[in-house]
DOTOR-998977 format. One record per residue (C-alpha): x, y, z; residue in three letters; residue number from 1. Coordinates in Angstrom, 2 decimals, m for minus. Last residue first. Layout:
BEGIN
{node {X; Y; Z}; ALA; NUM}
...
***
This chain:
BEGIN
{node {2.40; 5.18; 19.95}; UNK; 443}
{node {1.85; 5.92; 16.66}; UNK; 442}
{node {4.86; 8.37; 16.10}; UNK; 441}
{node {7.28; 5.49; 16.92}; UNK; 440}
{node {6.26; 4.06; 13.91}; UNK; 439}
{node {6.98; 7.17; 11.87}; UNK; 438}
{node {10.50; 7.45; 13.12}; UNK; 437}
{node {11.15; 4.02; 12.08}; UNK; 436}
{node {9.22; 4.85; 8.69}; UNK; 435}
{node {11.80; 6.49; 6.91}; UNK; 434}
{node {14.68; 4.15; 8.53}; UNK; 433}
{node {12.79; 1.64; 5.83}; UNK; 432}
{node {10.84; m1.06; 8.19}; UNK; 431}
{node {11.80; m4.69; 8.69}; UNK; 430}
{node {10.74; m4.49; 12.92}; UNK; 429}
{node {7.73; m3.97; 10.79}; UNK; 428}
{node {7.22; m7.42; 9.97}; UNK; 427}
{node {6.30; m8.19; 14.04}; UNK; 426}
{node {3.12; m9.50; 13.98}; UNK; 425}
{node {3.71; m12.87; 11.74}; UNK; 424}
{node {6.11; m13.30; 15.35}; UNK; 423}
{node {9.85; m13.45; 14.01}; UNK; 422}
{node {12.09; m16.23; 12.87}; UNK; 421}
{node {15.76; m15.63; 12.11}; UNK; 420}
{node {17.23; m18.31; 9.98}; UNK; 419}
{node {21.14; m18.02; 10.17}; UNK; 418}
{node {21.09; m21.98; 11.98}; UNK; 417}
{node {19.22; m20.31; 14.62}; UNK; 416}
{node {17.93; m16.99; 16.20}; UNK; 415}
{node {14.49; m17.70; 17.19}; UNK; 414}
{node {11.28; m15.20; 18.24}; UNK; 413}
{node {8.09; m15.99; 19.04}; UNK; 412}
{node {5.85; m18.73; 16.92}; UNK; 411}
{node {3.03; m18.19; 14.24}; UNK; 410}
{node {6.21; m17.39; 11.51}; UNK; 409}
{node {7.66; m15.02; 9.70}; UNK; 408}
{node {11.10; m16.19; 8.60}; UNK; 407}
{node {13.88; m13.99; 7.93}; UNK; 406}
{node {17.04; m15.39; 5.98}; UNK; 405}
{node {20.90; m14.45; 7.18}; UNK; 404}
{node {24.37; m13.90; 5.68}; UNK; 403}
{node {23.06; m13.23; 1.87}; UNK; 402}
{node {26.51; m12.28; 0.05}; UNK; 401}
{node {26.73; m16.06; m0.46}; UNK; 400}
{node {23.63; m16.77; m2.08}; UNK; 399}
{node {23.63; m20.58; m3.86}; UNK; 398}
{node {23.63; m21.72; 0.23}; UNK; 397}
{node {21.29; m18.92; 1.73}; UNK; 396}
{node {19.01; m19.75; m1.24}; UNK; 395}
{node {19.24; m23.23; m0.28}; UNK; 394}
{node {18.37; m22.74; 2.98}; UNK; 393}
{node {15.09; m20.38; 2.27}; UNK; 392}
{node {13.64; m23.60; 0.55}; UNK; 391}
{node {14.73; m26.18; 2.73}; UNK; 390}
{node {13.38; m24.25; 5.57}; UNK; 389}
{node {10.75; m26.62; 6.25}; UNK; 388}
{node {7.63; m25.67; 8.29}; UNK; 387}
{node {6.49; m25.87; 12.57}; UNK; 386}
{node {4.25; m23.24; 13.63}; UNK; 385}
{node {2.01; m22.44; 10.33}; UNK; 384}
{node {1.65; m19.67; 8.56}; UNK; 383}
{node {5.11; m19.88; 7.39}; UNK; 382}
{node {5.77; m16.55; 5.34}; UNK; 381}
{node {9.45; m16.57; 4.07}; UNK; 380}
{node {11.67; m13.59; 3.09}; UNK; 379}
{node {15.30; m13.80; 1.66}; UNK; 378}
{node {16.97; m10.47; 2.43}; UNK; 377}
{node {18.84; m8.62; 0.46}; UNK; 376}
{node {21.30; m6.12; 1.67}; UNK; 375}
{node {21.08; m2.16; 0.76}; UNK; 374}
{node {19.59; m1.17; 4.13}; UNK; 373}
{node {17.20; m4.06; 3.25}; UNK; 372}
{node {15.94; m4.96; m0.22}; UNK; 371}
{node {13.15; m7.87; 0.11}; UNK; 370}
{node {13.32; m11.05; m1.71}; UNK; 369}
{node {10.00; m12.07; m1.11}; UNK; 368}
{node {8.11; m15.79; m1.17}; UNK; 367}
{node {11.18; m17.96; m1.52}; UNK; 366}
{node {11.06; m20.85; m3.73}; UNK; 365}
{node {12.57; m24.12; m4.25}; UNK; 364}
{node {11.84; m27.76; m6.59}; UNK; 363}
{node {14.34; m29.46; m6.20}; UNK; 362}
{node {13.32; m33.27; m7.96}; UNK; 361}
{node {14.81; m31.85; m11.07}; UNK; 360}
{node {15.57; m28.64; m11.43}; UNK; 359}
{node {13.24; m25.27; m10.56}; UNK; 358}
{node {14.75; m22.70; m8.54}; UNK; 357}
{node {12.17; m19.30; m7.47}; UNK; 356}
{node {12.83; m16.36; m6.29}; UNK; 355}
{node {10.38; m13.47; m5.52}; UNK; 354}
{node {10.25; m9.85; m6.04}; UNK; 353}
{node {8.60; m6.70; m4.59}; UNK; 352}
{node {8.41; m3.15; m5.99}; UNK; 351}
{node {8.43; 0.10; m3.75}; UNK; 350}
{node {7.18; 3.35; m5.55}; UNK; 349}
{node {9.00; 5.81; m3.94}; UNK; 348}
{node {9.18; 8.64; m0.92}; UNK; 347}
{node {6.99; 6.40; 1.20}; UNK; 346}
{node {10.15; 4.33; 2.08}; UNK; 345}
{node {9.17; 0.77; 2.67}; UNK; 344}
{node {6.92; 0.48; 5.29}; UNK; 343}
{node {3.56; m0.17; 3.82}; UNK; 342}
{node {5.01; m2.42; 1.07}; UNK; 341}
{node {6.60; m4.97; 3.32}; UNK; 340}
{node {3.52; m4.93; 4.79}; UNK; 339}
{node {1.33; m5.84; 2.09}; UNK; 338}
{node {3.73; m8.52; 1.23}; UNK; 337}
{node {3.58; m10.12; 4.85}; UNK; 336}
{node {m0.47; m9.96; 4.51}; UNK; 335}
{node {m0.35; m11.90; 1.08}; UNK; 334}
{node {1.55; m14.44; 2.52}; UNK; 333}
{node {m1.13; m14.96; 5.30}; UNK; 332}
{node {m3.57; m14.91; 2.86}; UNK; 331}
{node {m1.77; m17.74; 0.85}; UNK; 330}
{node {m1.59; m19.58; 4.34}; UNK; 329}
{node {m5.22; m19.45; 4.98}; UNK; 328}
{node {m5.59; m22.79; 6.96}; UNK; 327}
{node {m2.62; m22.80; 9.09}; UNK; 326}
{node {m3.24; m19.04; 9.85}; UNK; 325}
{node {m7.03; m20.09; 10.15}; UNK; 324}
{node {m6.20; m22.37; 13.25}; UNK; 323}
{node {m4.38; m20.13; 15.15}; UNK; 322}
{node {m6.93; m17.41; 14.08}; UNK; 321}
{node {m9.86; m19.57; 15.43}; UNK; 320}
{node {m13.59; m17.74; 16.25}; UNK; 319}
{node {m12.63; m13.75; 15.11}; UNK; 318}
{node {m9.77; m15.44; 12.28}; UNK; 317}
{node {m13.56; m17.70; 11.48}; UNK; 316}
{node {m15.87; m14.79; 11.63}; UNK; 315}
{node {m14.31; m13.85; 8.33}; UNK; 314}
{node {m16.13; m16.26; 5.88}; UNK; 313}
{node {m14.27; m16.01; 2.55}; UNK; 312}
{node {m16.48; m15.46; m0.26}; UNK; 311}
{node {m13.16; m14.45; m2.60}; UNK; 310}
{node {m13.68; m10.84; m3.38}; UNK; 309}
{node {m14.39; m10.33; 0.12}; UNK; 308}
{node {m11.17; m12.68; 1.25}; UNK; 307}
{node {m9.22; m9.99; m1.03}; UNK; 306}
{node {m10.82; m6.72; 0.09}; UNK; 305}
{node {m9.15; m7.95; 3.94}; UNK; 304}
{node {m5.74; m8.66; 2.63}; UNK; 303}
{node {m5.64; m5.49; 0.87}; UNK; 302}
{node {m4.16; m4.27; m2.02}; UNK; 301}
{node {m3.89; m7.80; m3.84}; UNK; 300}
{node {m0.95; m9.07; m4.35}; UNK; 299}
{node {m0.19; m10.73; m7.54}; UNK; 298}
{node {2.45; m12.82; m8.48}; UNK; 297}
{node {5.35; m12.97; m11.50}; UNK; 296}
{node {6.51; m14.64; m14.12}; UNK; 295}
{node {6.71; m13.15; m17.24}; UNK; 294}
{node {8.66; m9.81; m16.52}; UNK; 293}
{node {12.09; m11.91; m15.64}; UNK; 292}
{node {13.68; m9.54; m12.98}; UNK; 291}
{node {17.51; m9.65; m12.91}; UNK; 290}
{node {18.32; m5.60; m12.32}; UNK; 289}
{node {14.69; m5.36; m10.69}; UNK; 288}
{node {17.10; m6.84; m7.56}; UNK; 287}
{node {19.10; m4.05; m7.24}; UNK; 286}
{node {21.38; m5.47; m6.15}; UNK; 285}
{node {22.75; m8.79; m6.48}; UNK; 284}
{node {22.13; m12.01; m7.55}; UNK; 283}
{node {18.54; m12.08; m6.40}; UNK; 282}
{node {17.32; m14.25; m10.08}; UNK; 281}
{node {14.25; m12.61; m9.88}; UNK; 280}
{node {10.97; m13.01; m10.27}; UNK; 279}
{node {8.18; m10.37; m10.11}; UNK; 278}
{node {5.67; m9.23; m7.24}; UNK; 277}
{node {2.84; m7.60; m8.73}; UNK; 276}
{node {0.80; m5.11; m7.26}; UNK; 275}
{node {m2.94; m4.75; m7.40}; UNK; 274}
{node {m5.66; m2.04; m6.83}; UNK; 273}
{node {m2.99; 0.51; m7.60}; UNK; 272}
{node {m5.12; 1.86; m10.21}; UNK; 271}
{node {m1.74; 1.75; m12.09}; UNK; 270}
{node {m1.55; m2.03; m11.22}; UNK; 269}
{node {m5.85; m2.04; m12.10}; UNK; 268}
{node {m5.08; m1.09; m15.59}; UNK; 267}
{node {m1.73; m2.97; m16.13}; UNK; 266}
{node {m3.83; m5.97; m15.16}; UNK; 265}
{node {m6.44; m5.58; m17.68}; UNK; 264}
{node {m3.75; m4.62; m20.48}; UNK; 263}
{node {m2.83; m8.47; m20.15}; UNK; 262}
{node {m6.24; m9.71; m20.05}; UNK; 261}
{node {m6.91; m8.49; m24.07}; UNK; 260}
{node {m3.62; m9.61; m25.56}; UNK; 259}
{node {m3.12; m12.51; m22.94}; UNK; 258}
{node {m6.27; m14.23; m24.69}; UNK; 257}
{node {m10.08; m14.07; m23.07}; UNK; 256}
{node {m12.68; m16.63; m23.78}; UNK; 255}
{node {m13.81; m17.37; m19.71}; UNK; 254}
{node {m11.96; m18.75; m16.68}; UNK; 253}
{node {m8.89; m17.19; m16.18}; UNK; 252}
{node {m6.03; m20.35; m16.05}; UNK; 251}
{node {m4.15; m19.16; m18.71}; UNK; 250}
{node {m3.38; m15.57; m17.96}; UNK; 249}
{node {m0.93; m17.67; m15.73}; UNK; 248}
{node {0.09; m15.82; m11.90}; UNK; 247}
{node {2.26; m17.19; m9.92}; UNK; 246}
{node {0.67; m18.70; m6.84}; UNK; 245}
{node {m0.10; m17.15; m3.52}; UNK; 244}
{node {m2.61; m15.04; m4.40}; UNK; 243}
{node {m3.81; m16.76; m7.74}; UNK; 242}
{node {m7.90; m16.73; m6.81}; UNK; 241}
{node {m7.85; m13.23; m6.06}; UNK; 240}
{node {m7.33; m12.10; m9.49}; UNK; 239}
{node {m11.19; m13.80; m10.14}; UNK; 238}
{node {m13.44; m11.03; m9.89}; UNK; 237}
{node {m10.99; m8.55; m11.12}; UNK; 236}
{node {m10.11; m10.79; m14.45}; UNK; 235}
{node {m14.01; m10.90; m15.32}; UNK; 234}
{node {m14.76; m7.14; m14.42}; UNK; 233}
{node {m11.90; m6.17; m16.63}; UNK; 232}
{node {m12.61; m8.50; m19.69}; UNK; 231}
{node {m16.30; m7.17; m19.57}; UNK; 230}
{node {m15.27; m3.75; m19.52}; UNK; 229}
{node {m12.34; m3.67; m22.23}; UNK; 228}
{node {m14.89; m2.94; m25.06}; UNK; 227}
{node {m15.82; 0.66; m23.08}; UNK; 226}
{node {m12.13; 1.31; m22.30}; UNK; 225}
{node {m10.54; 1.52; m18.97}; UNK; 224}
{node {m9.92; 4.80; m16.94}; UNK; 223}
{node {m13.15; 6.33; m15.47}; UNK; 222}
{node {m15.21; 3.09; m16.44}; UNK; 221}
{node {m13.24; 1.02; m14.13}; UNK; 220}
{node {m14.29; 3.44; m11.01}; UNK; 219}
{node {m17.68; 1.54; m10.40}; UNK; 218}
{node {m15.67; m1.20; m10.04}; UNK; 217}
{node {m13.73; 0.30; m7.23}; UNK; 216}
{node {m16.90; 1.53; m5.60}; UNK; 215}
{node {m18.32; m2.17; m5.77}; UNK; 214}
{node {m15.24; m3.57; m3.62}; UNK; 213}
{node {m15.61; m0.47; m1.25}; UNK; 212}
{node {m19.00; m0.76; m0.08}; UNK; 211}
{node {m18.88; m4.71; m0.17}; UNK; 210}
{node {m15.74; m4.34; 2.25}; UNK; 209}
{node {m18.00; m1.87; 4.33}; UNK; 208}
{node {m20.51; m4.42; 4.28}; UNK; 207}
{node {m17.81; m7.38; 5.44}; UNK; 206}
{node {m17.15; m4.75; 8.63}; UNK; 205}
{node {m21.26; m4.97; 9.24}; UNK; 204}
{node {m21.19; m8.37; 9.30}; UNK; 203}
{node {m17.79; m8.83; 11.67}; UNK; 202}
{node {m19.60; m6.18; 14.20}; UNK; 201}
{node {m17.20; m4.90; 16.57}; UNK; 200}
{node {m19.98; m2.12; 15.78}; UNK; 199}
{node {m17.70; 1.46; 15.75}; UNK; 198}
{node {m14.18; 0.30; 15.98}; UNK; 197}
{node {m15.25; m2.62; 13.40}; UNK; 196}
{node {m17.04; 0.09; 10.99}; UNK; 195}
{node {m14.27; 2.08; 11.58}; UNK; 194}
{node {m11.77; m0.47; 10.49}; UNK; 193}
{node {m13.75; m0.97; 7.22}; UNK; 192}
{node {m13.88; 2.71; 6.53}; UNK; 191}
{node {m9.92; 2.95; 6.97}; UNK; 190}
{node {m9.11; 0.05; 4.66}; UNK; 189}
{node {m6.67; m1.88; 6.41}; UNK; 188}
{node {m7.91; m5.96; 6.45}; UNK; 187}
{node {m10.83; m6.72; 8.11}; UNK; 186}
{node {m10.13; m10.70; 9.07}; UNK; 185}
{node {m6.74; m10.20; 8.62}; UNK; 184}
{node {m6.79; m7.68; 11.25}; UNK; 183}
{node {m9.09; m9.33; 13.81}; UNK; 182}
{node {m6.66; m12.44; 13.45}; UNK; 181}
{node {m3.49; m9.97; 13.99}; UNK; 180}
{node {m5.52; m9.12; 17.32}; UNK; 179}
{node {m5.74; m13.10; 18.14}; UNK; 178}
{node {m2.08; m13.39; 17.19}; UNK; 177}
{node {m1.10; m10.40; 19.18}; UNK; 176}
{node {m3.17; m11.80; 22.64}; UNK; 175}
{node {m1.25; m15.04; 22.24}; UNK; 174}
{node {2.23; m13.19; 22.38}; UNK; 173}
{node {0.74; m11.64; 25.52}; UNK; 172}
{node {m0.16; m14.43; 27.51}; UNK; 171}
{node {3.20; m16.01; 26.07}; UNK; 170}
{node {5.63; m13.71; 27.18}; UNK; 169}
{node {6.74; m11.38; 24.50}; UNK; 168}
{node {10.40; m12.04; 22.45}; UNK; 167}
{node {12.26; m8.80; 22.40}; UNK; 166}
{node {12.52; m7.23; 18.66}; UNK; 165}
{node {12.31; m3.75; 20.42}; UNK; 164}
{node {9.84; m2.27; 17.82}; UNK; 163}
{node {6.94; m4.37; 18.90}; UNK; 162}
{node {7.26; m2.95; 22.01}; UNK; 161}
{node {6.85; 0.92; 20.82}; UNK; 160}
{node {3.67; m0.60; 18.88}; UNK; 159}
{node {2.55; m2.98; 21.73}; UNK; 158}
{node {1.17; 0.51; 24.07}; UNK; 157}
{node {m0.55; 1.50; 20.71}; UNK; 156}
{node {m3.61; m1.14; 21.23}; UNK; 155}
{node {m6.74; 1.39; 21.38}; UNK; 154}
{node {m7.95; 0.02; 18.43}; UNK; 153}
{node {m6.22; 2.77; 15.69}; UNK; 152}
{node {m3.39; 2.24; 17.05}; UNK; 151}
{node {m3.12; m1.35; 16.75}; UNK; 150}
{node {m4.25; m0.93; 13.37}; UNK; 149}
{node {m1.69; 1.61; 12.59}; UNK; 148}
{node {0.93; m1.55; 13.56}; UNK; 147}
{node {m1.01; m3.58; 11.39}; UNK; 146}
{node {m0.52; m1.22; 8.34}; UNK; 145}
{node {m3.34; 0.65; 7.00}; UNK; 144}
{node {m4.10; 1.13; 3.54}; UNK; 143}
{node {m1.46; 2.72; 1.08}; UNK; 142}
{node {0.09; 6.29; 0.51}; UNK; 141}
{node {3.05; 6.76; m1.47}; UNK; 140}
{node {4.16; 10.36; m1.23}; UNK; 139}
{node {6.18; 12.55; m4.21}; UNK; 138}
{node {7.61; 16.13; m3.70}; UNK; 137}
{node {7.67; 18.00; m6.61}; UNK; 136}
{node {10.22; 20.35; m8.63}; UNK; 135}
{node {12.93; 17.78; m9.42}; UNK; 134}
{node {11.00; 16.35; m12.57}; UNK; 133}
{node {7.92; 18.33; m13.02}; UNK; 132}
{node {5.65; 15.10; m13.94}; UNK; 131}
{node {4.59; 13.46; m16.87}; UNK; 130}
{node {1.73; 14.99; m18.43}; UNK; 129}
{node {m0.59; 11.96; m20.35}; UNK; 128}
{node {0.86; 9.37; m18.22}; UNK; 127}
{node {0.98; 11.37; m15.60}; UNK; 126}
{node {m2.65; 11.20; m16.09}; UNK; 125}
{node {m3.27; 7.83; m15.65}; UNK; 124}
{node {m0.95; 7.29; m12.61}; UNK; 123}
{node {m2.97; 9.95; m10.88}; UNK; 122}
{node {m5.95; 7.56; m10.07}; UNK; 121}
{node {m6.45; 7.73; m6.94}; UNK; 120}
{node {m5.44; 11.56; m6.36}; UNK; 119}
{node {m4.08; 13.71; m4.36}; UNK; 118}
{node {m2.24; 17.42; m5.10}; UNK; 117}
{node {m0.72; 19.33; m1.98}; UNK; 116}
{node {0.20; 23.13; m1.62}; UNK; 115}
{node {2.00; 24.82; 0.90}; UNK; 114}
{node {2.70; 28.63; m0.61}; UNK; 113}
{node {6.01; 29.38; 0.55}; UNK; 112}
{node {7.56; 28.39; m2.84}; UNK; 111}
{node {5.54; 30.70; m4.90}; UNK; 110}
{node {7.20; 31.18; m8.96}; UNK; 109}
{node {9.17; 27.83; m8.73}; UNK; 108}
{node {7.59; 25.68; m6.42}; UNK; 107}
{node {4.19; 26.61; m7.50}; UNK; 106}
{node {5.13; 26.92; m11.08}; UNK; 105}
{node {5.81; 22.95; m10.98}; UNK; 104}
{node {2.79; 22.41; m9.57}; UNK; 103}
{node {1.26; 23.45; m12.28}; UNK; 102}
{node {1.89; 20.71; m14.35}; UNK; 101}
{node {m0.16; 18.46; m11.94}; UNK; 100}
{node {m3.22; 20.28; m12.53}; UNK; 99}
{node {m2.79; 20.26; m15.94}; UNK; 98}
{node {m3.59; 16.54; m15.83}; UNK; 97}
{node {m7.34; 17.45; m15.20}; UNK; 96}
{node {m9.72; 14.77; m13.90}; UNK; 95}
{node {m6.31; 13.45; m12.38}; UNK; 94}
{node {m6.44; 15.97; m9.85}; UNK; 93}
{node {m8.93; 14.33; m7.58}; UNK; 92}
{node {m7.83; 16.34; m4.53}; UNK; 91}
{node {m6.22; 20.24; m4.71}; UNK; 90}
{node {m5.34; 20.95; m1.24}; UNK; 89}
{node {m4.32; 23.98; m0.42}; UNK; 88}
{node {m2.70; 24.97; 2.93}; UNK; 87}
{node {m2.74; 28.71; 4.12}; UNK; 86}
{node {m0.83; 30.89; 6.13}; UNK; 85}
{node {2.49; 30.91; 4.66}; UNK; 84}
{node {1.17; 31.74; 1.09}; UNK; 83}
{node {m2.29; 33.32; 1.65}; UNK; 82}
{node {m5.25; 31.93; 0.25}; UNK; 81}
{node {m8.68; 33.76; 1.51}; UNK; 80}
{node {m11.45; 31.70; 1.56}; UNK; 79}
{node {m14.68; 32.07; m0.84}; UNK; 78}
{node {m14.08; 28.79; m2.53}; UNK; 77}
{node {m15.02; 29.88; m6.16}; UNK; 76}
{node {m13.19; 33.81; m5.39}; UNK; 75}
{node {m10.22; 32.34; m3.49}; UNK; 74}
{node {m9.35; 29.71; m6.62}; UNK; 73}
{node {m9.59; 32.58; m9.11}; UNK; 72}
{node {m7.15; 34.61; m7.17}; UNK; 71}
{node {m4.51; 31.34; m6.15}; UNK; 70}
{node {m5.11; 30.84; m10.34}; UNK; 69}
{node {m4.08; 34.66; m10.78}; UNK; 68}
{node {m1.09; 34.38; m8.37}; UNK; 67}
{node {0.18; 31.10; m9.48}; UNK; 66}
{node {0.45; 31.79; m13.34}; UNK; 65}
{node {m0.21; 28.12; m14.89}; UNK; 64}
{node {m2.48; 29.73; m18.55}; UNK; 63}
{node {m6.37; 29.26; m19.26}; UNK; 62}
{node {m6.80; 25.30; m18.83}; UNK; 61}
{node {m5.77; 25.55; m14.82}; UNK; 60}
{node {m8.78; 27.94; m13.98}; UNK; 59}
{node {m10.74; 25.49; m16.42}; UNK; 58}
{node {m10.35; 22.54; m14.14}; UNK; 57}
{node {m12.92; 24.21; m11.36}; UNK; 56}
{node {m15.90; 23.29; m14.00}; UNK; 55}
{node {m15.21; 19.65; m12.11}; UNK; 54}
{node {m16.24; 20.87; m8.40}; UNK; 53}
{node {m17.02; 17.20; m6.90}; UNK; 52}
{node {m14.55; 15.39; m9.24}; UNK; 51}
{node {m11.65; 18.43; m8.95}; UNK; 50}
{node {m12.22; 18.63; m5.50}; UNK; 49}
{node {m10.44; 21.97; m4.43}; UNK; 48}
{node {m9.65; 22.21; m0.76}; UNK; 47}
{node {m8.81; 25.44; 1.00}; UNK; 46}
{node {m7.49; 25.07; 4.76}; UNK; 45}
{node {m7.09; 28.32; 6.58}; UNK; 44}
{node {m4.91; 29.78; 9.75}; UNK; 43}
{node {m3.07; 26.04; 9.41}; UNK; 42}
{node {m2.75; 23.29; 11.63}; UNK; 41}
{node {m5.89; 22.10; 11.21}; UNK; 40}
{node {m5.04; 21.80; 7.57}; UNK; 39}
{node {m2.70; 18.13; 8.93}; UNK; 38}
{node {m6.03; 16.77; 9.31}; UNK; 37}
{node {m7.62; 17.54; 6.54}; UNK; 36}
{node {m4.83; 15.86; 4.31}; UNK; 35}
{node {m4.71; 13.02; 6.22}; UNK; 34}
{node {m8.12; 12.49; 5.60}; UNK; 33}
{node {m7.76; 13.23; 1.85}; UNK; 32}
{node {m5.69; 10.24; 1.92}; UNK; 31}
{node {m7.06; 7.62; 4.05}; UNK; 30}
{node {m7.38; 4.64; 1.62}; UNK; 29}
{node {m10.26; 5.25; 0.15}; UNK; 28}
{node {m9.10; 5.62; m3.77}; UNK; 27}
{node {m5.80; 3.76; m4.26}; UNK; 26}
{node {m2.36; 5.78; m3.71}; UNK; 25}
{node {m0.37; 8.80; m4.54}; UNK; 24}
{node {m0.18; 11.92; m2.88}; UNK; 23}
{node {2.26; 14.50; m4.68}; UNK; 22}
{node {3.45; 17.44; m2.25}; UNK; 21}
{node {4.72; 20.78; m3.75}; UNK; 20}
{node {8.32; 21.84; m2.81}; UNK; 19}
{node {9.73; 22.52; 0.72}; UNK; 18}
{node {13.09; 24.24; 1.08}; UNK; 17}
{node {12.53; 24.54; 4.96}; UNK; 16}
{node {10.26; 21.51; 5.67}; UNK; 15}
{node {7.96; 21.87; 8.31}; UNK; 14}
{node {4.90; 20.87; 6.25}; UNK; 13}
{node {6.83; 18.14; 4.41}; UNK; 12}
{node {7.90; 16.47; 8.28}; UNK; 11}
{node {4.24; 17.16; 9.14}; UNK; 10}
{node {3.00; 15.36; 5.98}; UNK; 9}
{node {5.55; 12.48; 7.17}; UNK; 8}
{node {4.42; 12.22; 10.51}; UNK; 7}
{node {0.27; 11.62; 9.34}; UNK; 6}
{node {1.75; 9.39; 6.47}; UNK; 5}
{node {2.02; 6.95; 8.93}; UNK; 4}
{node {m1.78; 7.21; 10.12}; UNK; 3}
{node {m2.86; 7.65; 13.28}; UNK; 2}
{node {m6.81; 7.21; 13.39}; UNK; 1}
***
């Protein structure tokens, strides 16, 4: 599969003044494979996995001298490491946050050595380390985009066109709604595509959704507390539910108070199982400037984990995605967020807001406020083909500096009345300049 992050780790690779990479992102989302692919392209590839091989932490618990931990990593892998020559990957690196410290010798004491750290669960030991400030490169890494979809099932040729912003004739508008059905019927997680690639089995996709919704549980008792357990299992089985919505600890079903489900969902954000998008007021930029930190969504990391974890049937997008756009609109919503994330610029965490009015009988809301080439943007998802604009109107009205709104819609393109409409297909003709280049790559 072409990945994104496939261009940028050969941009890092190639890289003059290069410093040690940082992967971040959820488990199973691709990393380590992009990792092993790019070590093809090396004389020798040398991967330490700290969860597989854990005794391996104690050559990073003795002192962070690069030369005699590059010697002690040689003699437990039996492969010779040679700065230039060599890539090493050190995966899983949260099992020792030392690891991460010593990255910050690499770049300083062997800066030709190309060395990358992963991990899906490295927010929890940066807490514990921090990182070298200035002395690491950092990469976001998420599940696959749609456009890496299309890729990935022998549809690249619409990637390039996709990219043009020129309406498609209808034949072929028609045949990018059914394949964004397929998508939001699997979602991006690279085992569940495969398992569609392989079977074009919907069943046997839903079991690789099972695989990887019980492997992330299985991971709560590697960074949660024994008596927080229950409390996390309960508020992961029913986060789902408020996609859409903004979120009130309120309305979890069970005997849990905002003191014990509030830590739940700071557990699974640095997991990066779930992302919140937060309110703002969108006066100006940047828009965390005017964020209110008690209201806020959830977005799930994938649209296609989040129908598992609801029961949602997904032969129906297969059957009727016109028809389940309409009917799965908070899906759909969730699908434009998840892109939005995707390509924003991998070289930071990316955050996502929302704005919201409430007076009197005017009621408005816009589902992102998005930060474009240093402009905001006022973001709607209408999953159907014909919705009000009222909403995204009125912010263009109390929002002067805002010149123009974006809807994403079932339909082709529109210019009108400062609304521009776009296919549902088409959100990455919003992507970061860091990802244009990247895009183009998949074709």
């Amino acid at each position: 599969m072409k990945r994104l992050i496939d261009w940028h780790l050969n941009a890092w690779k190639s890289t003059e003044k290069r410093k040690p990479l940082l992967l971040k992102g959820a488990r199973q989302i691709g990393k380590t494979y992009a990792v092993r692919q790019l070590g093809k392209q090396f004389e020798s590839f040398v991967e330490v996995n700290f969860e597989l091989i854990p005794e391996a932490k104690t050559i990073f618990m003795k002192n962070l001298e690069p030369k005699r931990i590059l010697w002690e990593l040689s003699l437990l892998t039996n492969k010779a490491i040679i700065p230039g020559k060599s890539l090493l990957f050190l995966d899983e690196v949260q099992v020792e946050p030392q690891i991460i410290l010593a990255l910050r010798y690499f770049y300083e004491l062997m800066p030709e050595l190309h060395v990358i750290a992963a991990g899906s669960l490295l927010e929890f030991a940066i807490e514990q380390v921090g990182v070298p400030v200035g002395r690491i490169t950092m990469l976001y890494v998420y599940p696959l985009s749609f456009m890496e979809f299309l890729a990935a099932t022998d549809n690249s040729q619409f990637v390039g066109a996709i990219l043009t912003k020129q309406p498609f004739s209808e034949i072929l508008h028609n045949k990018l709604l059914d394949l964004l059905g397929q998508y939001l019927a699997i979602g991006g997680m690279p085992a569940v595509i495969q398992a569609w690639n392989d079977t074009k089995d919907p069943k046997l996709s839903c079991e690789a959704q099972n695989d990887l919704v019980e492997s992330y549980r299985l991971d709560f008792s590697k960074y949660a507390k024994k008596h927080q357990l229950p409390c996390l299992n309960i508020f992961f089985d029913q986060i789902c539910h408020f996609i859409g919505s903004q979120f009130k600890y309120s309305e979890i079903h069970g005997d849990y108070k905002k003191r014990e489900l509030a830590p739940c969902l700071e557990l699974l954000h640095k997991a990066n199982i779930i992302y919140p998008v937060r309110h703002t007021a969108g006066n100006g930029l940047p828009l965390g400037a005017e964020v209110n930190l008690n209201r806020f969504k959830i977005l799930m990391l994938d649209v296609g984990i989040a129908q598992n974890l609801l029961g949602l049937d997904l032969v129906a997008w297969f059957l009727n995605p016109d028809k389940e756009l309409i009917n799965r609109g908070p899906i759909v919503e969730a699908f434009v967020g998840q892109e939005l994330l995707t390509y924003s610029s991998p070289k930071s965490k990316k955050d996502l807001f929302f704005w919201k009015r409430e007076s009197s009988g005017a009621q408005s809301e816009i589902d992102y406020l998005y930060d474009y080439q240093h402009t905001i943007v006022p973001v709607e998802v209408k999953s159907g083909h014909g919705s009000s604009l009222r909403s995204l109107h009125q912010f263009l009205l109390e929002h002067k500096k805002c010149n123009v709104g974006i809807r994403f819609w079932a339909e082709n393109y529109l210019m009108f009345n400062q609304v521009d409409s776009r296919p549902l297909y088409a959100v990455a003709t919003l992507a970061h300049p860091d990802q244009i280049e990247a895009l183009q790559h998949l074709v």
